[in-house]
C-alpha positions, 0 to 999 in steps of 0.5 A: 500500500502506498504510504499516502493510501496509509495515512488517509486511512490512519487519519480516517479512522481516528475520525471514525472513533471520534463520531457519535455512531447514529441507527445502523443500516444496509449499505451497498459499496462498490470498490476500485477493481475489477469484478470477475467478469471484466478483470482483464489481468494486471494484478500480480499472481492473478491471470485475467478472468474477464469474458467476451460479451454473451459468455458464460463464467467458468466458476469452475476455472481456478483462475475464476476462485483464487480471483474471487477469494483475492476481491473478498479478501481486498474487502474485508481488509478495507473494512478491517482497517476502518473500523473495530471488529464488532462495530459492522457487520459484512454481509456479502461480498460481490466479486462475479459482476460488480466489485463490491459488498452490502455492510450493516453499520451506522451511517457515520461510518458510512460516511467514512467509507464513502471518504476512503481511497478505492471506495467508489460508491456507497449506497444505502440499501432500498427496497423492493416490492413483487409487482402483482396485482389458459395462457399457453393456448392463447399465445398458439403455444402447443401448435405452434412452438412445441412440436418445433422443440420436440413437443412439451415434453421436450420444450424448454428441455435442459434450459435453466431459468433462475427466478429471483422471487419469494421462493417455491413450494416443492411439492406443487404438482407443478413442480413434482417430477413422478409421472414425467421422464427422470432429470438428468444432471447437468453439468452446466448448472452449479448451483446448490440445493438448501434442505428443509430446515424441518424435514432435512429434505433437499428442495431440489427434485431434478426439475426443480435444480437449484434452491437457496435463500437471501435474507442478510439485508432483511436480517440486518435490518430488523424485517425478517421473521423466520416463523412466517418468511422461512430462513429456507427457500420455501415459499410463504408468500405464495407470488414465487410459485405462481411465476415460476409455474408460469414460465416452466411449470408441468405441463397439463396439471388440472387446476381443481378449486371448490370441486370444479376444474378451471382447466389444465395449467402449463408453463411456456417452457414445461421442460426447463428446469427451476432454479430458486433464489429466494429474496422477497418476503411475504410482509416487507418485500425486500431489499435490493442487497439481497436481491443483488446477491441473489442475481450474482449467485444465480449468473455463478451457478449458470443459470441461462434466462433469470426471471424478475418480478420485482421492483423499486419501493422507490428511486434509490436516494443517492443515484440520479441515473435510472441505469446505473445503481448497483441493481442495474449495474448487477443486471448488466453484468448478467447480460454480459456473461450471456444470461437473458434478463425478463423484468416486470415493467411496473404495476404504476400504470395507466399513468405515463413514466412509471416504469421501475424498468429502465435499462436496454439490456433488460427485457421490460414487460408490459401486463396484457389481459388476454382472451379469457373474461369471466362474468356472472349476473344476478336476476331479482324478483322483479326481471331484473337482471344485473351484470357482475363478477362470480366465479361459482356455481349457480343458484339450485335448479335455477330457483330464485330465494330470499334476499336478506342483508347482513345488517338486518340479520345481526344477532344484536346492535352491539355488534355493529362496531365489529362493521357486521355488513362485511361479513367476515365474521359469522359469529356476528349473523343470525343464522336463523334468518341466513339458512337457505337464502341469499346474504347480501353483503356490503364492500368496505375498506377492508377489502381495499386493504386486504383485512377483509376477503371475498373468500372470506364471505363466501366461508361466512356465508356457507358456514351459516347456510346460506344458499348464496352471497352478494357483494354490493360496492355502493362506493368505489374509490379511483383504480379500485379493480375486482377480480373474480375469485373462485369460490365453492358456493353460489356468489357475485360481486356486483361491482358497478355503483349504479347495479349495487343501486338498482339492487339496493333499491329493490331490496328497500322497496320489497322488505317492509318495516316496522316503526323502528325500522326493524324488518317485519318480513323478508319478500325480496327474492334472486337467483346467481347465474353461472360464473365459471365458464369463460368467454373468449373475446375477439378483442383480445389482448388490451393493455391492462389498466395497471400496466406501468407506461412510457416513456422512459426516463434517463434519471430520477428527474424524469427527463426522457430516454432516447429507449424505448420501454417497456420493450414488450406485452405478454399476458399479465391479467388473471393468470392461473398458477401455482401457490403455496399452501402457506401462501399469504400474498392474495388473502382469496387464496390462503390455504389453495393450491392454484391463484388466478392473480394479475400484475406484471409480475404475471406477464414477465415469466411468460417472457421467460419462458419462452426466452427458454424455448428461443434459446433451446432452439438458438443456444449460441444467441446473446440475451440482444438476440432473444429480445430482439426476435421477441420484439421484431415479431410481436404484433400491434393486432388484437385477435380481430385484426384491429389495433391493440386497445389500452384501459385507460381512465376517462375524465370522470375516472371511469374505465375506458378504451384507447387506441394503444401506443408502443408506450403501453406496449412496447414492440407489440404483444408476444408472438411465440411462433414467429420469435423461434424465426425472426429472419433477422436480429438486432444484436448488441453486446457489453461494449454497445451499452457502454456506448448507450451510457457514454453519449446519454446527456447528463450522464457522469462518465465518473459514474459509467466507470465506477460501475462500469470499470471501463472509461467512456471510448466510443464512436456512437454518436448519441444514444438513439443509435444502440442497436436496438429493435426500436427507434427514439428520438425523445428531442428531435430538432430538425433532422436526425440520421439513426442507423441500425444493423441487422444480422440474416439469422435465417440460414438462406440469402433473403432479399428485404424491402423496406418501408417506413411510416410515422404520424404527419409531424415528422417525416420518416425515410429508410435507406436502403430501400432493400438489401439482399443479406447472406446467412450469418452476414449483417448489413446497415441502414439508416432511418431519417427523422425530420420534424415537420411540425411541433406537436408537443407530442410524440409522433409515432411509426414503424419501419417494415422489412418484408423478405423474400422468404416470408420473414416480417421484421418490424420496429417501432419508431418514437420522435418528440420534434422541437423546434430547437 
């Protein structure tokens, strides 16, 4: 150590003593060096260990540990000579893709750190959150993409997709591996397999390959409660297994609820294997300290997609680029060694720039409602028949019975404090008057909050011998959604104010009253039709109301990306899954074996999973590749062949329809079939997102480097021109010239057309007008932006490469036209 390097130090730790310590917290350090993955030699007695961009680390390599232990060992001598055993706590070192490691000290000792020579950054932790709120049939999966693999016995076969979630539940038919043909080792996955602290089990089964949990970050500050979020990965909160049956559960598993089979559930890839990184917790989410060491562990063991349902509680307080923290930083290192990254695009939505995804080696997925709708109706006494939501059985033998409401039905007056309306408590009715007709209860805050459930009245009402229930909402706050929830009895949401209205009035009008308002008989009557069967709509997909929006920012005050995100639409709404029997996540689905749950959460394994099938097709393609044929091929078309539409609020804060734009969607809705043969592909590597970073306006190039490890060298230009499968331009001042290259993935010389077409106030031109490219040989074009007119607004496009041999590539272009 250099003796200027030693006396810093020296005179920083007699400051460190002198300082009051305040609460200690998580921190997240990034240090001078470089990480595994990008250390190209220069250290003695230490060879390189760096990648090429899209390849995997060799864990196995000597080169790889001894360099390892050496970043581990730099780490806790810097800790060491700062500040007294016992006055810290490390709890990871990052040595595989960022140079660094998550402490728990006070913050004074934070501030030290951040002053020592060779620390680059010192971050306080932040949290996360999961992002939730018949897919496979819908998306032509086991026509269309299957057989090409080998049918869904062989779809996704020997692929590892790692999920960074709230664990699994091993025992899941999901997940089993009797019935099927046995897993094979494999070689390329290193992972371990935790054992059940209870039953000494491994969590591990072949199909399920790899099972560990990280919880340091949560433990460190005070979150973690190993009762109810298990120090194992088994899952308590029940959103883990949903998404990881989603993108590789069994195929074919009867999703059986209240005596009735919804269908047969399968994930996209049914043959790929499971590998569990548990960091998200049933009560608090988690903490991106954890989150991170998950990832850096997931992309040592090998795995090849991971899958993220997570996102930001909120921007990191310290970081003002959306793209470079440690998460991000992490993630692009991910992508480095070849690992194909699907993140959940934010659940902010219909409002714009409220993504929690934002950087362009990440596959950012927009939530769509697909073809399947469920619908029940109630019919009164008097013809009435009202619209709502049930998914239950109908009424007996289409009769019609008694309509009594919980408040009428109180034992006694004192129990209204406990809000009896609700019926959440059976202890509070009469059962008496309940037996055998139909109990009509009141929708409250409760439910907005999760205190109170649906599940739970239809549990009331069968306890008490009602023959069915109804939910009335007489007032609904902005963004409230109602979801239909399986249920064993006869029951319905009537959702709409003016139906619960219309319903309330004719219960008034047929229950007559005494002096005191005490009910002198009970003569209104109804029947519950059938909710379980679905209706298949043509007008399918639509951007969900929830659904995060564009545009992308490029920092935390909200200036615009010259990126397009979210990149991609997949089915989000109303998914079928797995869920743990200890699961506490969606209080409908306490205690079942299968949820039907919304969010993007939902949507971002479907694009994992078929990132799976893409790569077991084309397993030499880089992460840039798979995203690239998912976007080129994804349509703008519902299933009736008119524009997608997107749920948007209207002025008085109802639900609408609008025609969609690619800052709802992306590049379209996923087309699994075309996206195994896109024709051409957009690559990019390591080096272009270095170049992305560098000419982004307002970027620090000390910051690039201080989690990038590289300082800023390029010819780009500017950032609309990384070679992504889609075209920016978030301030467009007279004209600007954007190139792209493609690469012939086809394996046959094919001959593109190009056009291009934009909104009136800018005028689009691509060059050339077609190219002839061989197999495996790329060619450039441009594309000409010129504003004609400012709007204020964006204009929106798209440029088309028809081939010759049937191939359609096509990508979105964006421009904001100024007039300086």
């Amino acid at each position: 150590m250099r003796l200027v390097e030693f006396w810093c130090i020296f005179i920083i730790i007699i400051l460190a003593n002198i300082l009051e310590p305040g609460k200690a917290e998580v921190y997240i350090v990034t240090v001078e060096g470089e990480p595994i993955i990008s250390y190209t030699g220069g250290i003695d007695g230490f060879e390189a260990t760096a990648v090429e961009s899209d390849e995997k680390i060799d864990t196995t390599s000597e080169l790889v540990t001894s360099y390892a232990r050496h970043l581990e060992k730099r780490h806790d001598m810097l800790l060491e000579m700062l500040f007294d055993a016992g006055t810290y706590t490390k709890l990871y070192s990052y040595r595989h893709l960022i140079n660094g490691f998550a402490v728990h000290l006070s913050p004074e000792q934070a501030e030290t750190l951040r002053h020592a020579p060779g620390v680059k950054s010192v971050v306080r932790d932040w949290k996360v959150k999961r992002l939730t709120t018949h897919t496979p049939q819908f998306l032509g999966l086991p026509t269309g993409v299957w057989p090409t693999g080998g049918g869904y016995d062989r779809a996704g076969e020997n692929i590892v997709i790692g999920f960074v979630d709230s664990g699994i539940y091993p025992h899941h038919p999901s997940f089993v591996t009797y019935n099927t043909e046995p897993y094979g080792p494999l070689p390329t996955y290193r992972g371990k397999c935790e054992v059940d602290p209870e039953t000494k089990r491994s969590f591990c089964n072949g199909k399920i390959i790899g099972a560990q949990h990280f919880a340091q970050a949560a433990i460190a500050a005070g979150a973690f409660n190993p009762i109810v979020d298990f120090a194992s990965p088994l899952d308590g909160d029940g959103h883990g297994s949903h998404t990881a049956s989603i993108a590789a559960g069994r195929n074919g598993i009867p999703v059986r609820m209240h005596g009735h089979e919804f269908g047969k559930a399968s994930g996209m890839a049914p043959r790929a294997r499971i590998a569990v990184y548990k960091a998200l917790y049933r009560l608090f989410g988690g903490f991106i300290a954890d989150v991170v060491a998950a990832i850096d562990q997931a992309v040592h063991d090998g795995v090849d997609i991971l899958s993220l349902s997570v996102g930001p509680n909120s921007p990191p307080a310290t970081t003002k680029t959306t793209y470079l923290n440690p998460f991000d930083a992490t993630l692009l290192g991910a992508v480095k060694a070849g690992v194909f990254v699907a993140q959940a695009a934010g659940n902010g939505g219909p409002f714009p720039k409220t993504l929690v995804s934002y950087s362009p080696w990440i596959a950012s997925v927009a939530a769509a409602i697909d073809d399947r709708r469920y619908k029940n109706h109630l019919t009164l006494g008097d013809g009435k028949i009202l619209a709502g939501i049930g998914l239950s059985p109908s009424t007996h033998f289409n009769q019609s019975y008694t309509l009594v409401a919980a408040n009428d039905v109180v034992l006694d007056s004192s129990v209204m404090k406990y809000n009896p309306t609700d019926c959440q408590r059976p202890e509070l009715l009469n059962k008496n008057l309940i037996k055998g007709n139909i109990l009509l209860c009141g929708y409250s805050f409760n439910f907005v909050v999760g205190s109170a459930s649906i599940k739970k009245v239809s549990e009331t009402a069968k306890s008490l011998g009602a023959a069915g229930f109804v939910l009335c909402v007489e007032t609904v706050s902005p963004g409230a959604k109602f979801d239909p929830v399986p249920v064993g009895i006869p029951g319905i949401v009537i959702a709409d104010v003016s139906k619960s209205k219309e319903l309330i009035d004719y219960y008034k009008i047929s229950t007559p009253r005494d002096w005191t308002g005490r009910v002198k008989s009970f003569k209104g009557t109804g029947k519950i039709g059938d909710g379980l069967m679905p209706i298949l709509h043509k007008s399918a997909p639509q951007v969900a109301l929830f659904s995060a929006r564009g545009p992308n920012i490029k920092d935390f005050n909200f200036q615009e990306a010259d990126l397009l995100k979210p990149d991609i639409l997949a089915p989000g709404s109303l998914i079928w899954g797995a869920w743990s029997l200890n699961g506490t996540d969606e209080p409908n689905y306490i205690g079942e074996g299968f949820a039907m749950i919304s969010g993007t959460s939902m949507a971002a394994p479907h694009i994992a999973g078929i990132a799976a099938l893409i790569k077991q097709k084309h397993p030499h393609w880089s992460p840039a590749a798979i995203k690239s044929a998912l976007m080129t091929t994804s349509t703008t078309l519902d299933r009736a062949g008119n524009p997608i539409l997107a749920q948007q609020y209207s002025e008085t804060q109802a639900m609408k329809l609008v025609k969609a734009t690619p800052f709802d969607y992306g590049s379209g809705h996923v087309n699994p079939r075309d996206a195994l043969d896109p024709g051409l592909i957009f690559d990019a590597g390591y080096n272009d997102y270095l170049g992305f970073l560098c000419t982004t306006p307002g970027i620090d190039i000390h910051e690039i480097k201080n989690y990038t490890n590289t300082p800023c060298n390029n010819t780009m230009g500017n950032p609309a021109n990384l070679n992504s499968p889609s075209v920016t331009v978030s301030h467009l001042v007279r004209t600007r010239v954007v190139t792209r290259t493609v690469t012939n993935v086809a394996g046959e010389e094919e001959t593109y057309v190009n056009t291009a077409r934009m909104d009136p106030a800018v005028a689009i031109e691509v060059n050339p007008p077609a190219m002839t490219i061989r197999p495996g040989a790329s060619r450039k074009f441009t594309v000409t932006l010129t504003v004609r007119s400012v709007t204020g607004t964006y204009s929106f496009g798209e440029v088309l490469m028809k081939g010759s041999r049937g191939h359609k590539v096509r990508i979105p272009v964006l421009a904001n036209g100024y007039s300086r």
